[in-house]
N, C-alpha and C positions, 0 to 999 in steps of 0.2 A: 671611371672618369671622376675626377673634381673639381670642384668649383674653382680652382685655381687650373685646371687645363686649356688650352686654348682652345676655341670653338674654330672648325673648319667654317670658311667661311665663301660667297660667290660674290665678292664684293672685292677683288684684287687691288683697286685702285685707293694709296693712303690719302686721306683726308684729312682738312684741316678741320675740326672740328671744337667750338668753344660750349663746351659745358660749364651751366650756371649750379649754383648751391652745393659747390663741393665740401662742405663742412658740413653734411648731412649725410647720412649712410643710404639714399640711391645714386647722386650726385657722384657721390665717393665711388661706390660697388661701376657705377658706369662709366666714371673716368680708366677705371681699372681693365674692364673689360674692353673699352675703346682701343685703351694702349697695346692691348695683347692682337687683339687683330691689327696691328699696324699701324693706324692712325696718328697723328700729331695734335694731341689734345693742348689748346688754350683752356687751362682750369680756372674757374672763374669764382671768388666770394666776397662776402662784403665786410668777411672777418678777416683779417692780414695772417691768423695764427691756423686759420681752415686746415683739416688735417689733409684733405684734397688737390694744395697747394703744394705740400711738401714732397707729393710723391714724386718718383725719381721719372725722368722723361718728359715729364710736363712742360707749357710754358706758365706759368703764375700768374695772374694778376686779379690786384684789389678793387673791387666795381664799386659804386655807392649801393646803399639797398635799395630793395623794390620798390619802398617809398618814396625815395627823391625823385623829386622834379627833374632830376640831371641825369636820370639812369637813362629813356630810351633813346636821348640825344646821346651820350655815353658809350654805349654800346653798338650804336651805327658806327661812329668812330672809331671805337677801338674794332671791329671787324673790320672796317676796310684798311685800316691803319695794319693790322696784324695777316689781311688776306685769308680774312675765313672764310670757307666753305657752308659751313652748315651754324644752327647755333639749337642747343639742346637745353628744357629745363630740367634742372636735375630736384628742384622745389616748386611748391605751388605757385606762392609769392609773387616768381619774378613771370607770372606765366601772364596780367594783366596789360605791364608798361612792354612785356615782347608784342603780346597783340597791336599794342598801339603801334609800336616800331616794326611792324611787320612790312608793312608798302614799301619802307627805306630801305629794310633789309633785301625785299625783293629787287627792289632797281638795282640795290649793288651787284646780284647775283649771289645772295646768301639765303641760304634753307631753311626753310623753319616748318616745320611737321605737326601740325594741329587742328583741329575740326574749327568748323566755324565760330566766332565770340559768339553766339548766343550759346551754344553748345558748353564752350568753356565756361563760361560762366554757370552754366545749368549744374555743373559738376561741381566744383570750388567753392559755388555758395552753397550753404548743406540746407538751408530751409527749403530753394528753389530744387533744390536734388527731391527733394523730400516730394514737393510738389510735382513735380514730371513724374515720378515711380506713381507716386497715386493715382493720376490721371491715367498711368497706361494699363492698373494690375498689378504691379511690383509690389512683394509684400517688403516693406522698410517699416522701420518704428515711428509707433507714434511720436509727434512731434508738436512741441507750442512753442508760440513765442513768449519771453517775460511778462507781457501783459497778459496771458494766456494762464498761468501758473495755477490761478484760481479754478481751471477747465478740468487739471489733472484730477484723476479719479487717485481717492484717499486709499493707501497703501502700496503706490505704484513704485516700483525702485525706478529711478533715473538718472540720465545723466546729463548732466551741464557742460559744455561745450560752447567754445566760439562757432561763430556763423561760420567763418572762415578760418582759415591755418592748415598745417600740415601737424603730423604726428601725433602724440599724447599732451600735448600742451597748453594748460590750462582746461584739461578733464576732468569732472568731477564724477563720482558716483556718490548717490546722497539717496536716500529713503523715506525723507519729508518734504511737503511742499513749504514749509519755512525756509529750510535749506536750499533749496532751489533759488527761491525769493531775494536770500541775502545773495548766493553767489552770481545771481545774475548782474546785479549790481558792482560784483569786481569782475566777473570777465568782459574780456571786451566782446560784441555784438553778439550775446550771448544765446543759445536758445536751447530748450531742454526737451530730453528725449528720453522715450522707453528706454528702459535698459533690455536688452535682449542676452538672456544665457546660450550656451551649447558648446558647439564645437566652431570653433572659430577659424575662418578659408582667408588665402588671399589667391586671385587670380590674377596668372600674368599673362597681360592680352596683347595682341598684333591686331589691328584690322588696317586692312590696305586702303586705299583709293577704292575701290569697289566696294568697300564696306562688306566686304569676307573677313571674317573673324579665323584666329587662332586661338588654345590662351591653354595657360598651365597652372592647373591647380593645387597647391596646396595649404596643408593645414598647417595652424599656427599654433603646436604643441605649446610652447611654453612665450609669453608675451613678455619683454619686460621694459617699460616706460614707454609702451604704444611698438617697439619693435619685437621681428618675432627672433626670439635666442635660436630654439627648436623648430625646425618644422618638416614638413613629412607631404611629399608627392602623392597625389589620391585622384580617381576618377569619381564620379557618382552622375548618372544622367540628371538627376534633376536638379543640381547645382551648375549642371554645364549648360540646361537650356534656360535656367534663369538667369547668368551672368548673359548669354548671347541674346536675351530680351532686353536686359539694362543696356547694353553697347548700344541696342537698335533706336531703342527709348531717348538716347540723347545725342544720336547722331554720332558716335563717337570713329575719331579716325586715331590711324600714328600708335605710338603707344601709350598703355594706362596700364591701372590696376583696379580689381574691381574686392571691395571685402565683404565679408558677410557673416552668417550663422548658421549652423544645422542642430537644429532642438533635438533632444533626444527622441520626439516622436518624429524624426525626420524632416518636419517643416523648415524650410529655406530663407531667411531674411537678408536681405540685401542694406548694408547699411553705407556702403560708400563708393565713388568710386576716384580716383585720382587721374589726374591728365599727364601723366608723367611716371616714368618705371617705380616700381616697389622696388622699398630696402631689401627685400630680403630674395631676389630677382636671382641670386648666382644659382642659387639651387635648380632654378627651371633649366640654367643652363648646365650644371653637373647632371640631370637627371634626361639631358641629349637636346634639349632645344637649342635652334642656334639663335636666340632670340633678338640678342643685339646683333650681331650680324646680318639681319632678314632686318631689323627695325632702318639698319643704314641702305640695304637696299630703297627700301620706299624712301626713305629719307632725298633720297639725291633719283628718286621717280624709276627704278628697276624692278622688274617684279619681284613680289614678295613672295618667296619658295615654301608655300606651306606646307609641303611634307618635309621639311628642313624642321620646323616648331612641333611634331610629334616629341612622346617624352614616354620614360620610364615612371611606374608608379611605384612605391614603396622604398624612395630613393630619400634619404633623411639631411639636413645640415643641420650644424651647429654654428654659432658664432660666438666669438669672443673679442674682447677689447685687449686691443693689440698696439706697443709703444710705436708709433712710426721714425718718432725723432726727439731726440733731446738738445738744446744747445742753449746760446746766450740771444736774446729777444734780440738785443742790438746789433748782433750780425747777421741778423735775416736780414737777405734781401728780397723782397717781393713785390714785385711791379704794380703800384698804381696807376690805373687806366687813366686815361688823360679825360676831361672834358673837353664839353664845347660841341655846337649846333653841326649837324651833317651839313658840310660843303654843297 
């Protein structure tokens, strides 16, 4: 099987489903798979040239970003306007002003699949991650805030990072606390961390309503700008019971992804987890999980079939950067979402 085969799935009924941050490779990778099991995806970004907009069967349209004031009134509209069913974050971003507009979207009859706001937030902001894993056991890196810089012990290699964001974006790795110092100063809410070596996992997880986990592990062979190019299907017990400690740790439901580290003396570091599918998620499902498939059962409240998310290990992807489209800027057409306050 490959990551371009359709996943069998217990979910016959096609859905309307709008996916946000498709000009990001989960966004994208999940609009992809949505289409293939039947669905009618409303693709959603705040970039008009999103490569997730382009794809063929979509419906398109341009949102404001996750920072305007105008997104969750925005988006109540354009869901009842368009008759959604469900509405999925394909980025971290838009995953606040959904919370907010979550009440609206429920009165309309529209889905939204997420653990509680404190939860979400325990995840997104990486200081308070940082905080919950400490309190429960979780081995994660050490961690300061900017005012803190002065705490780091002299030769520590680190990395600077915003509190918040998705991807590699605005990471540093630096080996002085000078360095630290200045870049704190240009990223925004910045805060620095061990740098942790090894072998580098990501886990892709299901937990139901019941808070029963599933999740597929693999390793992120080859990284390159925070995504993984390579990566390779792997079991190991003590990786598997320390991701299903992090899920319990932050109450986590719906789907996520959980990343981390295995030192070469085997030791296990947990360094993230996201509220929202991993990029590099096709693999779990060429390697036999029906993962989006079982993610849209709970999504719309139908059991989640956990022996459907078993997986083959030693099952590898690659990816590449692939033309979608070429044309002239001026005859795209791509639908801006209308504003204005929910009716």
């Amino acid at each position: 099987m490959t990551s371009r085969d359709p996943m069998p799935t217990d979910q016959p009924t096609p859905r309307r489903i709008l996916v946000t941050g498709v000009g990001a490779n989960p966004g994208f990778g999940l609009t992809r798979s949505l289409t293939r099991l039947g669905h009618q995806i409303i693709a959603a970004d705040a970039n008009p040239l999103a490569p997730g907009l382009l794809l063929p069967g979509v419906v398109p349209q341009v949102i404001p970003r996750a920072d305007d004031p105008d997104y969750p009134d925005t988006m109540i509209k354009l869901c009842r306007d368009l008759a959604v069913d469900a509405v999925v974050a394909g980025i971290e971003n838009d995953l606040p002003p959904l919370l907010a507009a979550r009440p609206h979207l429920n009165a309309a009859g529209v889905r939204l699949w997420l653990p509680d706001a404190g939860s979400v937030h325990d995840c997104i902001d990486k200081a308070r991650f940082h905080q919950v894993l400490t309190r429960h056991g979780i081995p994660t890196p050490r961690t300061w805030r900017p005012e803190e810089v002065d705490q780091v012990p002299a030769g520590t290699q680190l990395v600077v990072k915003p509190r918040r964001g998705h991807g590699a974006q605005n990471v540093h790795m630096v080996t002085a606390r000078r360095h630290a110092r200045v870049l704190c100063e240009l990223v925004p809410e910045a805060i620095v961390q061990e740098r942790v070596h090894g072998a580098e996992f990501t886990a892709d997880c299901l937990v139901d309503r019941d808070r029963h986990a599933s999740l597929i592990l693999r390793r992120r062979d080859l990284v390159k700008a925070g995504l993984a190019a390579v990566s390779t299907t792997f079991e190991e017990a003590a990786v598997r019971d320390l991701v299903v400690k992090t899920l319990q740790a932050v109450r986590a439901e719906g789907l996520c992804c959980v990343q981390g580290f295995v030192s070469d003396d085997g030791a296990v570091t947990i360094t993230e987890l996201n509220v929202r599918i991993a990029g590099g998620f096709p693999l779990a499902e060429a390697a036999g999980a029906d993962l989006v498939g079982q993610m849209v059962n709970g999504l719309f409240g139908l059991p989640v079939d956990h022996d459907r998310l078993t997986y083959r290990t030693g099952i590898f992807l690659t990816n590449y950067i692939e033309t979608l489209r070429v044309g002239d800027v001026a005859e795209l057409a791509i639908t801006a979402s209308p504003k204005g306050a929910p009716s």
